[in-house]
DOTOR-386932 format. One line per field, with one value per residue (C-alpha): x, y, z; chain; residue in one letter; residue number from 1. Coordinates in Angstrom, 3 decimals, always signed. Example, Ala and Ser with C-alpha at 12.3 -4.5 7.8 and 13.67 -1.06 7.14 Angstrom:
// residues 2
x = (+12.300|+13.670)
y = (-4.500|-1.060)
z = (+7.800|+7.140)
cadena = (A|A)
residuo = (a|s)
num = (1|2)
// end
This chain:
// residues 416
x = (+103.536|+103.926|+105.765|+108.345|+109.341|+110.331|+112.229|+114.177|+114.935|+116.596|+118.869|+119.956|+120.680|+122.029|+124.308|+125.444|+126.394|+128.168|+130.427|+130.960|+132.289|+128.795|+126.771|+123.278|+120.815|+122.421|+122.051|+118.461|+117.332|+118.041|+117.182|+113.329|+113.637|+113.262|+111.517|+107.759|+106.969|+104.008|+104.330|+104.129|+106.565|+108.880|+108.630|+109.221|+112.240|+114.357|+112.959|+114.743|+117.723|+118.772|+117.125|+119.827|+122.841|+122.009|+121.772|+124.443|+126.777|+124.022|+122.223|+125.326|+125.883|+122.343|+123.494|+126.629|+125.044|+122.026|+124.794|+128.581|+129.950|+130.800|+128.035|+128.507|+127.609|+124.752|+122.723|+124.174|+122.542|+119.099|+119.109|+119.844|+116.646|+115.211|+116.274|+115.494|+112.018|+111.395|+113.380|+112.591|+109.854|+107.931|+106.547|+104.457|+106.671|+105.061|+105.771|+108.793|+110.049|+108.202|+108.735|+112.673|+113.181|+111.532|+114.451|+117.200|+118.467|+117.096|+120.060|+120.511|+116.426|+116.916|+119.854|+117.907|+114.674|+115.932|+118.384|+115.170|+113.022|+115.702|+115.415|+111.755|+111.779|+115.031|+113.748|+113.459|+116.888|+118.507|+117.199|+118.290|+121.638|+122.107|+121.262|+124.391|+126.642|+129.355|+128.412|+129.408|+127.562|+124.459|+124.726|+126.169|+128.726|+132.458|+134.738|+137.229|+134.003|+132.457|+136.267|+136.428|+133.239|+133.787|+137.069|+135.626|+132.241|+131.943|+131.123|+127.427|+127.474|+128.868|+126.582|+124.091|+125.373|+124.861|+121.411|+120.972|+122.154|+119.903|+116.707|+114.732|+115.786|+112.645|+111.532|+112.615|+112.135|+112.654|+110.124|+111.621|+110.967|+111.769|+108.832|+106.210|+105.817|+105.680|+101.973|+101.049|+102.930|+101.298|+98.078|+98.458|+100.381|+97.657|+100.016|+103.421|+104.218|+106.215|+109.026|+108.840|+112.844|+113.363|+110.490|+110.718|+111.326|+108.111|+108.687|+106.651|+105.758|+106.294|+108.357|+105.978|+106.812|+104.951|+105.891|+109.663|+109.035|+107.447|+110.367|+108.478|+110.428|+114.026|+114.458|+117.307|+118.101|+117.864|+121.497|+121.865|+121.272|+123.965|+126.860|+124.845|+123.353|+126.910|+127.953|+124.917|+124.844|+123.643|+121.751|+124.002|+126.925|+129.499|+129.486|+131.046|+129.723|+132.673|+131.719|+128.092|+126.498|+123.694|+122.533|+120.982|+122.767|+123.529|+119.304|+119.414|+121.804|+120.553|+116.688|+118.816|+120.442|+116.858|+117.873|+120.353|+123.319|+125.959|+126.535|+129.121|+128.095|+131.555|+131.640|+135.112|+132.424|+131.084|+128.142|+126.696|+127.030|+123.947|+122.123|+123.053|+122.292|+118.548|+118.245|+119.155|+116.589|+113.905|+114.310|+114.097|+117.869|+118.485|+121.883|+123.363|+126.439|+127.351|+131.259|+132.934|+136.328|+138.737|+140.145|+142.294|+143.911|+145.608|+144.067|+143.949|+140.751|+139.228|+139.466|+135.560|+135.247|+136.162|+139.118|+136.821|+137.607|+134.600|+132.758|+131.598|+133.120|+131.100|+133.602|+130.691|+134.009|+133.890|+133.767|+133.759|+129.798|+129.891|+126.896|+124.312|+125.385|+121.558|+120.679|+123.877|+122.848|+125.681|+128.437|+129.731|+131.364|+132.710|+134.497|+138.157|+140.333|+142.726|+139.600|+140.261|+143.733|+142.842|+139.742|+141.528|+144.294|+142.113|+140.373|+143.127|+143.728|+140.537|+141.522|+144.298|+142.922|+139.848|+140.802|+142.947|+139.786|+138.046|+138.539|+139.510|+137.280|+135.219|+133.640|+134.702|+132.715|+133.978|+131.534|+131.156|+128.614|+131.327|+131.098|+134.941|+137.260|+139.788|+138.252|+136.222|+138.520|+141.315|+141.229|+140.354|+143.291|+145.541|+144.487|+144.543|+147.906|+148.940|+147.105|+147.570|+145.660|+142.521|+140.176|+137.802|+134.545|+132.554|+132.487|+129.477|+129.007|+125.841|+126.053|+122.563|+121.810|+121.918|+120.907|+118.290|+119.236|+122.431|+125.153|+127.128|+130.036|+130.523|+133.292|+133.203|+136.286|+136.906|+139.925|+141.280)
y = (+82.341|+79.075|+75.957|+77.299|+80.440|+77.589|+76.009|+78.601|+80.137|+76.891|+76.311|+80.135|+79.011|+75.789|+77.985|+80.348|+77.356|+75.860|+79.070|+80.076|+79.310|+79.888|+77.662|+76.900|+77.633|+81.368|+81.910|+80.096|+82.587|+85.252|+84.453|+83.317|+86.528|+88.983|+86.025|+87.284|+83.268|+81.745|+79.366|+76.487|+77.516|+78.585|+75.142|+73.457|+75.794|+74.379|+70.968|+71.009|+72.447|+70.810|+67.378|+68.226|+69.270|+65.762|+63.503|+65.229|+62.156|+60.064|+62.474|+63.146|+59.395|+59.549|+61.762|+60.555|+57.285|+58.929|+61.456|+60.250|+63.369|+65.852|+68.788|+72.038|+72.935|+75.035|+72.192|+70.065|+72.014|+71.974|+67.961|+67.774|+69.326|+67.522|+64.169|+65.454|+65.409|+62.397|+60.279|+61.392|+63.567|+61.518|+64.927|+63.856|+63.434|+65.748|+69.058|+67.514|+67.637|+70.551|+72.965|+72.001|+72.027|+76.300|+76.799|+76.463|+78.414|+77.989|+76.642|+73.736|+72.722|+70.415|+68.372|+68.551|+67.365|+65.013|+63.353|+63.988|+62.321|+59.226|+59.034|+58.275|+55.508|+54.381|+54.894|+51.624|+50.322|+53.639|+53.220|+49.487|+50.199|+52.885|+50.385|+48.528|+51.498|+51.610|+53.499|+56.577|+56.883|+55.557|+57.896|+60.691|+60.830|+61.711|+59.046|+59.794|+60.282|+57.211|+55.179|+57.023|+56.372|+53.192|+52.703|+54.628|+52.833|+50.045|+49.437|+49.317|+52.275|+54.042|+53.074|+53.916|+57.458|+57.903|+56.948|+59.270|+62.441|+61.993|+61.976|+65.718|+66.785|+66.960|+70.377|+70.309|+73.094|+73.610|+74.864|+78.372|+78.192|+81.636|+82.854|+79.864|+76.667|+73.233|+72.976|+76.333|+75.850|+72.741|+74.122|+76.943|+74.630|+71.429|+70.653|+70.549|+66.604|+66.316|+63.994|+61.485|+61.397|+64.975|+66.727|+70.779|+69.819|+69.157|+68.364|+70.620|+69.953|+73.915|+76.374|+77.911|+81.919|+83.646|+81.321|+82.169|+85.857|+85.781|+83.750|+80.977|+78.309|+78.164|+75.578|+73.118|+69.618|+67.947|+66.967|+70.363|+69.919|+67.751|+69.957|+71.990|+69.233|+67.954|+71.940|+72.085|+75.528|+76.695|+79.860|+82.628|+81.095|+83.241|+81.423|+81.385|+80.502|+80.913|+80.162|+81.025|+82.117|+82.203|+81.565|+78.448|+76.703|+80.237|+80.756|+77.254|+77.929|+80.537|+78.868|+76.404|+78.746|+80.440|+83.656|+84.333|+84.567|+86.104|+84.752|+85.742|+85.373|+85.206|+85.102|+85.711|+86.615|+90.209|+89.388|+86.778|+89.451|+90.902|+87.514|+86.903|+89.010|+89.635|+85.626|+86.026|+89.089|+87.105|+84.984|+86.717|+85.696|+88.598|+87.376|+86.959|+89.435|+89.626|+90.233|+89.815|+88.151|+85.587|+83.383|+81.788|+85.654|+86.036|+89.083|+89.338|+89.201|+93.120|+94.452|+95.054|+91.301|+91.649|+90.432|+87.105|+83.477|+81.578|+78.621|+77.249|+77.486|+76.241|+75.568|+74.701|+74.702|+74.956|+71.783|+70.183|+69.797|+65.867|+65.458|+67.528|+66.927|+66.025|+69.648|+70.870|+69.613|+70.478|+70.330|+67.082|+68.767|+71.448|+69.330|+68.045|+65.466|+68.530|+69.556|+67.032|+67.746|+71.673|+71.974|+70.021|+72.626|+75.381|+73.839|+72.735|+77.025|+77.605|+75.138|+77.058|+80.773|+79.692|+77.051|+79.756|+81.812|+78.491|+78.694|+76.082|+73.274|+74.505|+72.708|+73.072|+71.290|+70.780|+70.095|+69.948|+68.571|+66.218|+62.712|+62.789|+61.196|+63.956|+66.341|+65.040|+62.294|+63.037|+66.731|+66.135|+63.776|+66.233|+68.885|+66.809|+66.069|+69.561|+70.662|+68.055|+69.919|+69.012|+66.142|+64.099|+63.490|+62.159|+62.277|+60.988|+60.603|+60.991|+59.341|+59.429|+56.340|+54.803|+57.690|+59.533|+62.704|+64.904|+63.918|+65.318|+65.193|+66.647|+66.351|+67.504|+68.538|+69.662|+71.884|+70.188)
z = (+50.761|+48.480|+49.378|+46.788|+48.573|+51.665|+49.294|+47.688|+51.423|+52.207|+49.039|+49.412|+53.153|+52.041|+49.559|+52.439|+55.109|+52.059|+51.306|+54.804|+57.897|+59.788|+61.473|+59.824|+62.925|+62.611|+58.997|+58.465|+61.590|+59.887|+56.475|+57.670|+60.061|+56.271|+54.295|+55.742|+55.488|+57.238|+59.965|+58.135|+55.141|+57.687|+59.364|+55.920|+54.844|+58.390|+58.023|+54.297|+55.037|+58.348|+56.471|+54.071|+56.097|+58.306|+55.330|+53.279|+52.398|+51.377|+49.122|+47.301|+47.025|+45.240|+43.237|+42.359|+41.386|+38.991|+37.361|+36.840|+34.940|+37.368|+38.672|+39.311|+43.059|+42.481|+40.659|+43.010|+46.118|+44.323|+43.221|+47.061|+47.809|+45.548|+46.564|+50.164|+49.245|+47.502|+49.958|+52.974|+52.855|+50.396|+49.028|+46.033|+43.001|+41.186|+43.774|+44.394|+40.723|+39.081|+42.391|+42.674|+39.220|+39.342|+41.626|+38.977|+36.712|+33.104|+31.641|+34.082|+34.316|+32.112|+33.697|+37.223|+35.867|+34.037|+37.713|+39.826|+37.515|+36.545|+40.790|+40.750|+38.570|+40.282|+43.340|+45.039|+43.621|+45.080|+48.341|+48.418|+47.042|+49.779|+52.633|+51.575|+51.913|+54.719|+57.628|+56.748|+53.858|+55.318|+57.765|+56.696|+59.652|+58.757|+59.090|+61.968|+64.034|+63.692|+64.046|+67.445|+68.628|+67.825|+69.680|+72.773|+73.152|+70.377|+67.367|+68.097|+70.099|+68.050|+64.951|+67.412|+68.239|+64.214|+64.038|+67.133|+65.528|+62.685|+64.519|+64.965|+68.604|+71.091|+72.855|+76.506|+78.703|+82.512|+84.587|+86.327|+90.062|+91.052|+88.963|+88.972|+90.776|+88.687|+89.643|+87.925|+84.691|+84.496|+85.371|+82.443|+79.611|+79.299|+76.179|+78.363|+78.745|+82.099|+82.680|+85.448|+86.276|+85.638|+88.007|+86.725|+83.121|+80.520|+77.049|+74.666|+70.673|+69.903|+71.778|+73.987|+72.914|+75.703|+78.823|+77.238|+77.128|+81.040|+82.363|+83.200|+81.465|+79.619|+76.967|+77.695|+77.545|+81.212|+80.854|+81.650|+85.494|+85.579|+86.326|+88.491|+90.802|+91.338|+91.873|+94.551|+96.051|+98.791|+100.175|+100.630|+98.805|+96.611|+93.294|+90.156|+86.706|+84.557|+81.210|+81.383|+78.195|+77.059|+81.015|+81.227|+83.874|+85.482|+86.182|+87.581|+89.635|+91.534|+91.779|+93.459|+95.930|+96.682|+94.655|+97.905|+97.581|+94.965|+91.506|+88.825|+85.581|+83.132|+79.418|+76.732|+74.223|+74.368|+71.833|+74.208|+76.934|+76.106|+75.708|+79.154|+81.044|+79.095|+80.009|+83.635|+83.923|+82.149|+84.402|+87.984|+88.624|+91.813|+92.455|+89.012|+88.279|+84.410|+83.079|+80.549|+80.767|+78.821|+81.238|+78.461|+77.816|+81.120|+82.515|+86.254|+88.070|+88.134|+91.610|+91.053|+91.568|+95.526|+96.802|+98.536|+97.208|+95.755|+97.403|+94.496|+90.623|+87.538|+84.672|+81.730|+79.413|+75.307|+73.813|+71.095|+71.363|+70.234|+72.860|+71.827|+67.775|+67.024|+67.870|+65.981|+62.733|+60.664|+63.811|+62.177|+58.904|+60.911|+63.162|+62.795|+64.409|+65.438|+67.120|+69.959|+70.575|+70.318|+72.768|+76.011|+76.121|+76.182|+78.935|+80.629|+79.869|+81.807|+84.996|+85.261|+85.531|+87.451|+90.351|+92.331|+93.278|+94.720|+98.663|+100.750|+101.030|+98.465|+95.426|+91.526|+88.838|+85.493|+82.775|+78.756|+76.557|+74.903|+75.177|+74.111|+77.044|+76.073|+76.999|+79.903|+81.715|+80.862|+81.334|+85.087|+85.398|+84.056|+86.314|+89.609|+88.624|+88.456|+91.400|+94.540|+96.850|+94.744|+94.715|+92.956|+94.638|+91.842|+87.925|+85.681|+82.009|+79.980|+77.090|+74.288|+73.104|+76.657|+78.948|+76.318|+76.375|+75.541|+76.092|+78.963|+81.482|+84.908|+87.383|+91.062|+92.449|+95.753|+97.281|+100.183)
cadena = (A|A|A|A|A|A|A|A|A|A|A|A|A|A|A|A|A|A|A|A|A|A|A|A|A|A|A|A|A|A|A|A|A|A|A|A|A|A|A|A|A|A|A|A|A|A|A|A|A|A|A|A|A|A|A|A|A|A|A|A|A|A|A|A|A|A|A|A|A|A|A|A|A|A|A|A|A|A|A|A|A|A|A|A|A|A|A|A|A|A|A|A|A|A|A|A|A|A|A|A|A|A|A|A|A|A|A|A|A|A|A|A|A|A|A|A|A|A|A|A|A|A|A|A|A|A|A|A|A|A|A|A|A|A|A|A|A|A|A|A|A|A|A|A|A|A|A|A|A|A|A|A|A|A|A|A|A|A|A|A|A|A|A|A|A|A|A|A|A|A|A|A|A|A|A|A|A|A|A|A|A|A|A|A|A|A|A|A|A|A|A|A|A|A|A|A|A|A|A|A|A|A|A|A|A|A|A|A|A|A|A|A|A|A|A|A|A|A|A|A|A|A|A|A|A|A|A|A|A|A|A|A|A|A|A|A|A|A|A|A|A|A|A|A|A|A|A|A|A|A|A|A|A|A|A|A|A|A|A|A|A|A|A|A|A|A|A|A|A|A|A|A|A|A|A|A|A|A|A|A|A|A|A|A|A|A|A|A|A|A|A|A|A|A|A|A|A|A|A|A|A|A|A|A|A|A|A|A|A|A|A|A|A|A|A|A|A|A|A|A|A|A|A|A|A|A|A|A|A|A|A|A|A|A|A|A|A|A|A|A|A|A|A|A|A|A|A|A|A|A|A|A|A|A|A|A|A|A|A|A|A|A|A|A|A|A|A|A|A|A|A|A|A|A|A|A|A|A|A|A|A|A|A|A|A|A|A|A|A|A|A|A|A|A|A|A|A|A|A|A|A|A|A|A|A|A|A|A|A|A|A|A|A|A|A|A)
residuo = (x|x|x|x|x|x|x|x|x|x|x|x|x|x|x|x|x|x|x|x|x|x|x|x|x|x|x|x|x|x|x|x|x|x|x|x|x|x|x|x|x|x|x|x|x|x|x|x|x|x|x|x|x|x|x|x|x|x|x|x|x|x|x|x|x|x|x|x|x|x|x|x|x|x|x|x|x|x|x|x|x|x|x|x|x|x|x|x|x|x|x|x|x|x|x|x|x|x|x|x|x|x|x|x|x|x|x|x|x|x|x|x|x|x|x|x|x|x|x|x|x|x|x|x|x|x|x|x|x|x|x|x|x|x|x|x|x|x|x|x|x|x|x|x|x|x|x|x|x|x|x|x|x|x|x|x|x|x|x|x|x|x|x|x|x|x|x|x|x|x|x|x|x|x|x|x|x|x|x|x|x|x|x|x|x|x|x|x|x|x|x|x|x|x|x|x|x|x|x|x|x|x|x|x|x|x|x|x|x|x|x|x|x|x|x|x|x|x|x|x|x|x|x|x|x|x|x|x|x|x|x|x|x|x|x|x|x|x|x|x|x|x|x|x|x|x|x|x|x|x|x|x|x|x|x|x|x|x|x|x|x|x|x|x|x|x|x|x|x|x|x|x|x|x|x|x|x|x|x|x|x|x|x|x|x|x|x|x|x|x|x|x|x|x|x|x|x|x|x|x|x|x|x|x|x|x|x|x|x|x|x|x|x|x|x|x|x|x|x|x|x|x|x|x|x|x|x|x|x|x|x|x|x|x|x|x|x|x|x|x|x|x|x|x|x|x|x|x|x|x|x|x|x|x|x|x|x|x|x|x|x|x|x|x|x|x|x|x|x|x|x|x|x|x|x|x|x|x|x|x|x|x|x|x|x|x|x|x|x|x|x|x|x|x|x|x|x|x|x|x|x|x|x|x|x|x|x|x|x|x|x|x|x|x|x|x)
num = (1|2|3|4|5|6|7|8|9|10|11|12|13|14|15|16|17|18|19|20|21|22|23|24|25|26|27|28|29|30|31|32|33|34|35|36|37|38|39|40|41|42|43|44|45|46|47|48|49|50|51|52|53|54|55|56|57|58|59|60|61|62|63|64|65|66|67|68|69|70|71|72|73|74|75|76|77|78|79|80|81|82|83|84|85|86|87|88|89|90|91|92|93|94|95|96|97|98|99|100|101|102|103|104|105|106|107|108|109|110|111|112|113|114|115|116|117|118|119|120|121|122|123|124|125|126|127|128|129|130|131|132|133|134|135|136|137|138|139|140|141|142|143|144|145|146|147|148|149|150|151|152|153|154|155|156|157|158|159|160|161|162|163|164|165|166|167|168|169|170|171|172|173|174|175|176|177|178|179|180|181|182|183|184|185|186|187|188|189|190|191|192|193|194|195|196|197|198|199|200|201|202|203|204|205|206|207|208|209|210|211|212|213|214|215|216|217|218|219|220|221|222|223|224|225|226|227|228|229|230|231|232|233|234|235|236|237|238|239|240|241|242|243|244|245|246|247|248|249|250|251|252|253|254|255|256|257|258|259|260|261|262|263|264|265|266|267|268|269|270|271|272|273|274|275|276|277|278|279|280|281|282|283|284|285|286|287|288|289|290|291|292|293|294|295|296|297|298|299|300|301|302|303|304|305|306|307|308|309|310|311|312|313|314|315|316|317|318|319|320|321|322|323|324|325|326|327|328|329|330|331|332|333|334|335|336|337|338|339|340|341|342|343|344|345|346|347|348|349|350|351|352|353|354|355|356|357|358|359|360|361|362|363|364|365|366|367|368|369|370|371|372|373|374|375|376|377|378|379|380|381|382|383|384|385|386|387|388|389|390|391|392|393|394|395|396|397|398|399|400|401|402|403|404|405|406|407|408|409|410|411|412|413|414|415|416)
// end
């Protein structure tokens, strides 16, 4: 199908995301699943709408300086495309203009043609203009974000962290032991790049469908392996992944204990039930037991669980996501500062449900993908205050733009 069909998927995906309270990976996935595009429109369609979503302030700063008088949101959605395309795409003006302009409705094809085309002759002074911009319009980061980040790491960092979450996210994947040794993958994927500092992790330039389907590789960030490193279980162990959805860290997990062993796999969210345990099955995992339970709810343990303490608990907590935010394209306007005083309680929530089933002397880790010292720090403070028969051994922080990858957090805590 025509470049125009990728177009109008993305402004009717564009128009959802903007009217809902969804996030746009869900509602582009199924809007390209019934859109019967080709590979390559398909490819065009996300690249517009997440191009968009991530550029969002500054487009509409564009916009606002080519048309004063106030725009309805629907024309405003399409001259976003538009400018998408010009700007950043450098799409030939012509397509640009003529196939953005087909999207509106007749009524307003005038008014769009006539912004999109005032932008091509304004072009250079636009793009000059926007480079003067505060920070927030140049990169299309809210506010209170960028003042935190700025108070936590810097004002460099921070501007740094911006530029960061702009960027398309890379392809990692992790090599799956239990069904295939490094060696072979490599042997079978020519095209998988392998990472030096991360030895069963390759980065790949397209998601490589039928080593997913076999189980021969999961795609995550090697930030990932944090928590689960500093967890380090052993053959035969009883372990708990409390928050494990979609399964990630849970398959890791048990290629690290040798696929002996017993692992609970936990998760409050009964649709991600299913996703779990088809991941951990796709993946060989022998020991992996799936439930579903809310530790936040306060429901009792079921009896089915055995009555035996854990040696190891994985607390992969919800977050506020702030260190994977270039994969979360739009995760920045759905964000909040009451966000930050919200997630650490219901972590804190967590803490307290899971850390009685850890046994004595045995080993807790506490992770999130938030680079956010509320709910990393100062969560694990909290809770060592609360519970004085636990210690820290070790906590580390991944942060992007110095460590280059997600960012992450992971505490190990053991139970004296």
């Amino acid at each position: 199908m025509s470049n125009t069909s990728s177009r109008a998927v993305a402004l009717a995906a564009l128009r959802e995301w903007r009217t809902t309270e969804a996030f746009a990976d869900a509602i582009l996935a199924r809007r390209l699943r019934s859109s019967q595009l080709t590979p390559a429109d398909r490819a065009f369609a996300t690249e517009l709408l997440y191009g968009v979503i991530r550029n969002l302030t500054l487009l509409d700063f564009w916009i606002g300086s080519l048309r004063s008088q106030n725009l309805e949101l629907g024309a405003r959605d399409i001259l976003r495309l538009g400018l998408y395309q010009l700007f950043f795409l450098e799409t030939p003006e012509h397509a640009a203009v003529f196939e953005t302009v087909e999207l509106a409705d007749p009524k307003l094809r005038s008014l769009v043609n006539a912004v999109l085309r005032n932008a091509v002759r304004n072009k250079e002074a636009l793009l000059q203009s926007a480079r003067q911009q505060d920070l927030a319009i140049k990169s299309s980061h809210p506010r209170f974000l960028i003042d935190r980040w700025t108070q936590n790491f810097g004002e460099k960092t921070g501007a740094d962290l911006c530029e960061w979450n702009n960027r398309p996210a890379p392809i990692y994947a992790r090599i799956n032991l239990l069904k295939m040794s490094r060696e072979e993958f490599l042997a079978q994927h020519a095209e998988a790049e392998p990472l030096p500092a991360h030895v069963n992790f390759v980065r790949l330039q397209n998601v490589a469908s039928g080593a997913l389907a076999a189980g021969h590789c999961y795609i995550q960030d090697p930030s990932t392996t944090l928590a689960c490193r500093l967890l380090d279980p052993r053959r035969g162990e009883r372990v708990l992944d409390a928050c494990a959805a979609p399964g990630g860290k849970t398959g890791l997990l048990a290629e690290l204990m040798q696929n002996q062993g017993e692992i609970l796999a936990c998760d409050r969210d009964a649709s991600r039930i299913q996703t779990l345990q088809k991941n951990l099955e796709r993946l060989g995992v022998g020991v992996g037991r799936v439930a579903h339970h809310d530790w936040t709810g306060g429901q009792a343990m079921p009896k089915a669980w055995g009555a035996l303490p854990f040696d190891r608990i994985l607390i992969d907590a919800p977050c506020s996501n702030t260190g994977v935010m270039r994969r979360r394209v739009d995760l920045r306007w759905r964000l909040s500062p009451k966000d930050f005083s919200r997630m650490p309680q219901e972590q804190l929530r967590i803490l307290r449900a899971v850390i009685p089933l850890l046994k004595a002397g045995g080993v807790l880790v506490y992770s999130t993908c938030s680079i956010e010292p509320e709910e990393n720090e100062n969560v694990v403070a909290a809770i060592l205050r609360e519970f004085s028969f636990l210690e820290l051994a070790e906590q580390h922080s991944l942060i992007p733009v110095r460590d280059g990858f997600d960012g992450a957090y992971a505490a190990r805590i053991v139970r004296a």
